[in-house]
Biotite code that builds the C-alpha atoms (Angstrom):
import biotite.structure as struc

atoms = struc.array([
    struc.Atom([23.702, 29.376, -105.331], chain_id="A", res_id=1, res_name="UNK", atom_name="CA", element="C"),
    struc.Atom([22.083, 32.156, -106.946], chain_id="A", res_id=2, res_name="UNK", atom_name="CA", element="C"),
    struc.Atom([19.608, 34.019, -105.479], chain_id="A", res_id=3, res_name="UNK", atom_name="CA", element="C"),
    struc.Atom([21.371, 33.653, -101.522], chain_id="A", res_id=4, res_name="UNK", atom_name="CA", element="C"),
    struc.Atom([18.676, 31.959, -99.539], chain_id="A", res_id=5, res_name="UNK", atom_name="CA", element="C"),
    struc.Atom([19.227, 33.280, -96.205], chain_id="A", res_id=6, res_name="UNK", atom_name="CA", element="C"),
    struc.Atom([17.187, 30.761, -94.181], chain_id="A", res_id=7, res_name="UNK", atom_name="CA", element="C"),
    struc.Atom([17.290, 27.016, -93.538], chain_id="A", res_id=8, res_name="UNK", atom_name="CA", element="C"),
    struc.Atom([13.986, 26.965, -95.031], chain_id="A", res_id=9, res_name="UNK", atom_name="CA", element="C"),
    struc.Atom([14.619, 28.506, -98.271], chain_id="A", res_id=10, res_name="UNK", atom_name="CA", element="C"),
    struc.Atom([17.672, 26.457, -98.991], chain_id="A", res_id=11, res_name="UNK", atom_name="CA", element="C"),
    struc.Atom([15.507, 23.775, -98.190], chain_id="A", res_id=12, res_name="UNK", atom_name="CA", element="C"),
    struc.Atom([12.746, 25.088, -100.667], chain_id="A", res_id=13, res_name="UNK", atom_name="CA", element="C"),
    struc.Atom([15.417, 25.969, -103.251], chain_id="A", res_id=14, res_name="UNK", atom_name="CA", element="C"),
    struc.Atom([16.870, 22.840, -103.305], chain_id="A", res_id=15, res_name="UNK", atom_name="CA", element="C"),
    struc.Atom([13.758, 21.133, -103.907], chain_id="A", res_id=16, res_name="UNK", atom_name="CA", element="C"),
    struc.Atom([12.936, 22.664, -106.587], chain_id="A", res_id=17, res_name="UNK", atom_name="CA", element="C"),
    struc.Atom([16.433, 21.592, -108.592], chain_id="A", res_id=18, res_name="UNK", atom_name="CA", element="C"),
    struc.Atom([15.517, 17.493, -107.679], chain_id="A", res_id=19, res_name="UNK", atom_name="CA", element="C"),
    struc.Atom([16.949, 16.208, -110.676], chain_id="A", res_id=20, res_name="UNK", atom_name="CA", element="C"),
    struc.Atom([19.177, 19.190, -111.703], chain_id="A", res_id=21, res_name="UNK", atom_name="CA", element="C"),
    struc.Atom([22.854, 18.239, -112.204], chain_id="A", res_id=22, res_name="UNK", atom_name="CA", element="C"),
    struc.Atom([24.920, 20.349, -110.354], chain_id="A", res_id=23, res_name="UNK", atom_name="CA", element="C"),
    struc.Atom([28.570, 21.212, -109.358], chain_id="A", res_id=24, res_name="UNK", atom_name="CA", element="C"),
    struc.Atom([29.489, 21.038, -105.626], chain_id="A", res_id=25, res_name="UNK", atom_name="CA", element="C"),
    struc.Atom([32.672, 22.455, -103.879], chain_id="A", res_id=26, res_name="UNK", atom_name="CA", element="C"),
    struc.Atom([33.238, 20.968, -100.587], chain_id="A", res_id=27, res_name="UNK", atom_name="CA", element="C"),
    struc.Atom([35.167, 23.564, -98.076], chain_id="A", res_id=28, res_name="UNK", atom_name="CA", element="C"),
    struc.Atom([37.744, 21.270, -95.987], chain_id="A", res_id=29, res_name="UNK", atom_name="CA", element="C"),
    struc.Atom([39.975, 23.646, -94.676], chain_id="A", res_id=30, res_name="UNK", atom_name="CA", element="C"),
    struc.Atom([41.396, 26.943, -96.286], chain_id="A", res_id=31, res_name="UNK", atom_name="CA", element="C"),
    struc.Atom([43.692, 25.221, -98.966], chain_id="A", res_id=32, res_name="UNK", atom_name="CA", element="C"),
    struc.Atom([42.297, 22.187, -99.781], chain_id="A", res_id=33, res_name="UNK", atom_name="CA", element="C"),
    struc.Atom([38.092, 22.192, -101.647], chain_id="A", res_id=34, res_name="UNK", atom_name="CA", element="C"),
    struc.Atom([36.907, 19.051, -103.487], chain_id="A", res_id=35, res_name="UNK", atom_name="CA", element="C"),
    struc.Atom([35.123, 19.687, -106.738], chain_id="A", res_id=36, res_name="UNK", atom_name="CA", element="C"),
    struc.Atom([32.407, 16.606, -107.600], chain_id="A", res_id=37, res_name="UNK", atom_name="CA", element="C"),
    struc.Atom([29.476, 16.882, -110.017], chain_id="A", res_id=38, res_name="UNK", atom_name="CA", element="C"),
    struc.Atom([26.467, 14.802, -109.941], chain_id="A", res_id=39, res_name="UNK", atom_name="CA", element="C"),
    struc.Atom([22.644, 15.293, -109.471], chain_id="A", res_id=40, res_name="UNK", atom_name="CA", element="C"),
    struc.Atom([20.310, 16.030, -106.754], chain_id="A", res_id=41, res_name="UNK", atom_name="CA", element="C"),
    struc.Atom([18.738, 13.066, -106.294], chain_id="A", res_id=42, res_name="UNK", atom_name="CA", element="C"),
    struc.Atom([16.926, 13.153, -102.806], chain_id="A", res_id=43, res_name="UNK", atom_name="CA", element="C"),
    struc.Atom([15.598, 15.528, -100.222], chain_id="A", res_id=44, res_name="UNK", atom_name="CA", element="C"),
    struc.Atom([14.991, 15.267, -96.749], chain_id="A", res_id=45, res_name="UNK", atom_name="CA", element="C"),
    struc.Atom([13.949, 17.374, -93.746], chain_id="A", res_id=46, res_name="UNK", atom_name="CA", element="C"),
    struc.Atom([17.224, 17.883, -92.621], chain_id="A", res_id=47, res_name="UNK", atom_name="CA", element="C"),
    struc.Atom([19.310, 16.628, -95.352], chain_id="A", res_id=48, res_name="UNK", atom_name="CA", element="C"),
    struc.Atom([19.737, 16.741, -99.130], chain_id="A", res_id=49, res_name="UNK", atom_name="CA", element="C"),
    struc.Atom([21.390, 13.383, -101.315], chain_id="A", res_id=50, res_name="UNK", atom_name="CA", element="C"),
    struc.Atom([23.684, 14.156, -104.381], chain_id="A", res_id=51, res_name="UNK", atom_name="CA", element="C"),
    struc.Atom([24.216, 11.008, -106.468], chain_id="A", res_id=52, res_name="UNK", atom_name="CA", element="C"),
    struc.Atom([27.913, 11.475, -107.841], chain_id="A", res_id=53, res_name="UNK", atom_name="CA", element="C"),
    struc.Atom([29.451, 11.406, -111.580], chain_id="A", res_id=54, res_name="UNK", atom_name="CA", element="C"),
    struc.Atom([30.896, 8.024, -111.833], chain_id="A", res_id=55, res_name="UNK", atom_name="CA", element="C"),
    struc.Atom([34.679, 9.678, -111.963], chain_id="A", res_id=56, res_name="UNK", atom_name="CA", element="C"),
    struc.Atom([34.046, 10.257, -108.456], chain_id="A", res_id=57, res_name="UNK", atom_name="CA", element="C"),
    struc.Atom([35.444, 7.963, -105.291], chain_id="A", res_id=58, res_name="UNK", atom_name="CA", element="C"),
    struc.Atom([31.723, 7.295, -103.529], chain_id="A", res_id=59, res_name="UNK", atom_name="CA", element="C"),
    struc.Atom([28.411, 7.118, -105.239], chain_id="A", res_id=60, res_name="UNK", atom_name="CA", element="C"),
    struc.Atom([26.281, 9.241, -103.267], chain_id="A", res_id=61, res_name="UNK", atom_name="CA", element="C"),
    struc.Atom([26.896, 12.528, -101.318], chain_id="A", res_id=62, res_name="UNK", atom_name="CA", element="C"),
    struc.Atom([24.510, 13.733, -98.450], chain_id="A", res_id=63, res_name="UNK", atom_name="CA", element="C"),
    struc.Atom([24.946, 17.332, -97.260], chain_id="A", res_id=64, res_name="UNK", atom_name="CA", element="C"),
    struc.Atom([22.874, 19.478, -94.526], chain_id="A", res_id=65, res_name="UNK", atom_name="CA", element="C"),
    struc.Atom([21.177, 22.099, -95.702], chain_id="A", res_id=66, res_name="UNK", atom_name="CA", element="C"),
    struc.Atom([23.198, 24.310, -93.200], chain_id="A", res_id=67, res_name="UNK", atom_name="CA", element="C"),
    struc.Atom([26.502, 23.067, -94.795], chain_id="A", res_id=68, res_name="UNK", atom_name="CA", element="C"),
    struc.Atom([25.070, 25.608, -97.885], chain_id="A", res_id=69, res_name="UNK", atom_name="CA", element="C"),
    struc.Atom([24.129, 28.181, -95.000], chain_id="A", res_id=70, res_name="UNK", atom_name="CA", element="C"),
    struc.Atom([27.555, 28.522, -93.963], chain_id="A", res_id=71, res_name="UNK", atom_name="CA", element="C"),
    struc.Atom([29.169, 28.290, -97.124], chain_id="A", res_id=72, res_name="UNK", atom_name="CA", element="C"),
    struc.Atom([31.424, 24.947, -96.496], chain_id="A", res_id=73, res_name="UNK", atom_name="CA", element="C"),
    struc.Atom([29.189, 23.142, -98.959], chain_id="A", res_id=74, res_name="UNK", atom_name="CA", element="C"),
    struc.Atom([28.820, 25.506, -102.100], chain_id="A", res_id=75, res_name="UNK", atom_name="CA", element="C"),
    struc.Atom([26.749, 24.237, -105.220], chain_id="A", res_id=76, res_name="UNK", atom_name="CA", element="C"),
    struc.Atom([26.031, 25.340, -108.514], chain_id="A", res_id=77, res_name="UNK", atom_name="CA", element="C"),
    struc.Atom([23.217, 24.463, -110.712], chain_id="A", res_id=78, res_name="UNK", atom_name="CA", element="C"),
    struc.Atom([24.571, 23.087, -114.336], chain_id="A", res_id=79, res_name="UNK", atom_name="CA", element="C"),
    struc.Atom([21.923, 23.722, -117.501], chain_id="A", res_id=80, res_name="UNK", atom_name="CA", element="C"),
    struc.Atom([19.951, 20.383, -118.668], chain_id="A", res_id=81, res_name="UNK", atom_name="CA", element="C"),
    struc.Atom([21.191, 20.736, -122.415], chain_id="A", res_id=82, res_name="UNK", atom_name="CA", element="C"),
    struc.Atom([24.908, 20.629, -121.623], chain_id="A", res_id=83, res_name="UNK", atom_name="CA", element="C"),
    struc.Atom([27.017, 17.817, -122.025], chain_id="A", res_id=84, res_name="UNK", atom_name="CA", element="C"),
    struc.Atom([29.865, 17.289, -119.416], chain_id="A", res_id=85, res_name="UNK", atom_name="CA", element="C"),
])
């Protein structure tokens, strides 16, 4: 994320701001092994944000905490609108 919100409450406001953005998440597991999905933000919640997944991907929809971007097991990044991937 650019910019490194340092609260809860500005990831929160950060990410809804992006609704609709496509984006690029990494997903922390352990030290060796990250998961690399795109889709789009498609909801927000109080405590929670939804990604709805590329179609490549296993599941259809991801939902992260907005403290999973706090401590950096979640990272995402924010794709431009005119690229095609």
């Amino acid at each position: 994320m650019s910019g490194q919100p340092v609260t809860i409450d500005q990831i929160r406001t950060f990410i809804d701001k992006h609704l609709g953005k496509k984006v690029v998440l990494t997903v922390n597991h352990s030290r060796k092994k990250k998961t690399v999905n795109k889709g789009v933000v498609a909801e927000t919640y109080p405590r929670h944000f939804v990604v709805k997944l590329d179609k490549t991907a296993a599941v259809k929809n991801a939902s992260f905490t907005y403290a999973d971007l706090l401590t950096k097991t979640v990272e995402i990044e924010f794709q431009e609108q005119d690229r095609v991937s």
